[in-house]
N, C-alpha and C positions, 0 to 999 in steps of 0.2 A: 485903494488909498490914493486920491487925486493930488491931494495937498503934500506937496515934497519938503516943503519950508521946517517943518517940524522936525522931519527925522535927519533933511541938510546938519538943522543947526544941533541937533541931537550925537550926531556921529562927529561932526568937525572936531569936537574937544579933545575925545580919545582920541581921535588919531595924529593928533598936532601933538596929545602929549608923547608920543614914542617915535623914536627915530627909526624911520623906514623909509623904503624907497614907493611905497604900496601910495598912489593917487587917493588923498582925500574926495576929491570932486567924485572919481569915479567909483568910488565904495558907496558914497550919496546915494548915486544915479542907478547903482544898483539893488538900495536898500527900498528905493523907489517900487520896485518890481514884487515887492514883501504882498502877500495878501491879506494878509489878517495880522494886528498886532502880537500875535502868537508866532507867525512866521517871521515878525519881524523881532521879537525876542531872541528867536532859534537863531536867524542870519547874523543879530551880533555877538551873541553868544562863540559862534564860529569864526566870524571875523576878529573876535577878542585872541584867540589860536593864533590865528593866518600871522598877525601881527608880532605876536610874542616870536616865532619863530622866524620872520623876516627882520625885527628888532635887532637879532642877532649874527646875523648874516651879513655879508659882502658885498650881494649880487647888486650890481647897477646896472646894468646891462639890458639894452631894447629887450633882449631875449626874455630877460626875468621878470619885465613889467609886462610879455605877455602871456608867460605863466602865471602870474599874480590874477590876470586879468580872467585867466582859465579858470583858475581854483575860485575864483569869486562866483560867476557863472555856476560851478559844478553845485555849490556853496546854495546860493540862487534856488535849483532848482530841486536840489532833494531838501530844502526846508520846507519849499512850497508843497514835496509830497506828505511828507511829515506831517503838516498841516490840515493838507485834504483828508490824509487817512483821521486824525482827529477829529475833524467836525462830520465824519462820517460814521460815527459810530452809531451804530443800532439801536433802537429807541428798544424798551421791549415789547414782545411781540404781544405780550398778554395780561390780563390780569391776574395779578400772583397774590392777591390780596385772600388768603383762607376765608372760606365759607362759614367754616362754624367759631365763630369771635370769641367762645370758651376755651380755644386752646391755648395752654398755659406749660410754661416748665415745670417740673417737679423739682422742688428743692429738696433738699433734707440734712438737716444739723444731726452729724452722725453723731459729734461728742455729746449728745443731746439723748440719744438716743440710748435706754437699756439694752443690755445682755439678754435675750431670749434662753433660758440653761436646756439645751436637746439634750444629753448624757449630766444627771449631777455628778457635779465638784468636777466633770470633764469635757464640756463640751459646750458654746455657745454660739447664737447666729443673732443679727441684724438684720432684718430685710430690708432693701431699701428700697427696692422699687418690683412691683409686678406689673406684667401687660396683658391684659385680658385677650387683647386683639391676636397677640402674637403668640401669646404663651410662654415670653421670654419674662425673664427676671434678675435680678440683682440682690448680693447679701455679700455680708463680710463672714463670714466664720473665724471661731478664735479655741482651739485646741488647746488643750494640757500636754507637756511630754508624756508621750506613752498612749497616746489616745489613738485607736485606730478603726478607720471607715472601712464599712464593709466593700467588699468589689462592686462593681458595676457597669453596664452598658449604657452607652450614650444614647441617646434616641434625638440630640439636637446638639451643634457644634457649641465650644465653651469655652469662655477668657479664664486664666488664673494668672493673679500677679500676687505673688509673696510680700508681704507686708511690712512680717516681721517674725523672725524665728526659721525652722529649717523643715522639710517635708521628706520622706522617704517615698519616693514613692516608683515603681515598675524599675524595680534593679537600679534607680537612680534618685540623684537627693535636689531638693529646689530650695534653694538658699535666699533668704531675702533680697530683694529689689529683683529677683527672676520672672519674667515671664512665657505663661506656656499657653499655648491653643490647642484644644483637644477637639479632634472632628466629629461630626453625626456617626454613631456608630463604632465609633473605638470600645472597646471590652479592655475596663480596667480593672487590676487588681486591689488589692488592700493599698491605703494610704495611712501610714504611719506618722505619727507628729515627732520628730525626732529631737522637739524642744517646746516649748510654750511658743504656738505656732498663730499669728494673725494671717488671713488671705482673702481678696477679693476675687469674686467668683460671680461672672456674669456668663447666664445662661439664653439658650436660645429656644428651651425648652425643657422635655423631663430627663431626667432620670432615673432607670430602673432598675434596684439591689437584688441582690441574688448571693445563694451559696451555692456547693455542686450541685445539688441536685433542685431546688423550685429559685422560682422570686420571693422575695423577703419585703420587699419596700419597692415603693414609689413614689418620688419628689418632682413636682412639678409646683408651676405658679400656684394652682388654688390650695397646694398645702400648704405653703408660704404665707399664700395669706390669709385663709383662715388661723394660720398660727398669730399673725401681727395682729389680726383684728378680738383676738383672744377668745375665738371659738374651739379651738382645741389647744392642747397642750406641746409644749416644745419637743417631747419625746414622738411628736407624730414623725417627726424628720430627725431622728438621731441617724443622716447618714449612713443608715444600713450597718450602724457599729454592734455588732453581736459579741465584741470580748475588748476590754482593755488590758493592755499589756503590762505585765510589771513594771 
């Protein structure tokens, strides 16, 4: 910044209008040393401080004007780092622009969407999304009180977040607005719907039902969506439910 005239007549106003003992001339001479009107933002932004706090003050004293003189200086030079680190930042390194220009979000208008019925007059799912890639999936389930899922074995870790209504489930109850993470490999037992139960259940994988003694079912992404796309029927995935409770 060669031209000083600008930020002279720029700084004299503010500081003519507050009573200090802090040198006009020399806050100039200093704003002078600004590298970029970015650090000269920063430096009065600081000096706007310097001033409120000396406004209020006593000090006349040679000593204080050459504290004043200090703090400007200090003032000065960590704006100017401030600055450098700014105009330093890292361009990016790479092209981040995706290869295949089809990829898209998946919306979906749940209230939009029907009830799949897995168990009649007790049992309902939504799929809302499957990944073929991963094997993960997403669905809402909406239980009747009294409705109960057969046990099972994780074979991939799982989100549940309580919707609406109450869950019994492993000696313990999941109350609406609860959320639970179940890992790859936990062995659960029955889940009882302890009311008219809503819950979103995002998987990372299947699911494998069982009684004491074989497997009963298997739930993963392609029975999900074979069910959505209406190649089988809803009772393919009833959950591994073998009885409802009175």
């Amino acid at each position: 910044m060669n031209d000083c005239l600008p930020v002279r007549a720029a700084v004299r106003f503010p500081i003519a209008s507050v009573e200090t003992s802090l040198d006009a001339d020399f806050v100039t001479g200093a704003l002078c040393g600004a590298t970029s009107l970015t650090a000269l933002k920063n430096m009065l932004d600081c000096i706007v401080i310097v001033e409120k706090f000396y406004a209020t003050s006593n000090y006349q004293t040679k000593q204080d004007f050459i504290l004043q003189m200090a703090l400007l200086d200090e003032l000065q030079r960590t704006t100017g780092a401030i600055d450098k680190v700014r105009s330093n930042r890292m361009p990016l390194p790479q092209e981040i622009q995706p290869i295949n220009d089809q990829l898209e979000d998946t919306h979906i208008d749940v209230e939009r969407m029907e009830w799949l019925e897995t168990e009649p007059g007790m049992a309902w799912i939504k799929v809302l999304w499957t990944g073929p890639e991963s094997g993960a999936w997403a669905a809402i389930f909406r239980w009747k009180k009294g409705y109960v899922a057969g046990q099972h074995k994780h074979l991939s870790g799982a989100h549940v977040y309580v919707m609406s209504g109450r869950l019994q489930v492993r000696g313990g109850t999941l109350n609406a607005g609860d959320y639970v993470y179940e890992p790859n490999g936990m062995l659960h037992g029955e889940t009882t719907a302890l009311e008219d139960t809503e819950y979103l259940f995002i998987c990372n994988g299947p699911l494998i039902f069982h009684d004491e003694n074989n497997f009963t079912s298997y739930l993963g992404w392609e029975e999900l969506e074979r069910m959505r796309l209406g190649a089988t029927g809803g009772e393919a995935i009833s959950a591994g439910s073998k009885r409802i409770s009175a």
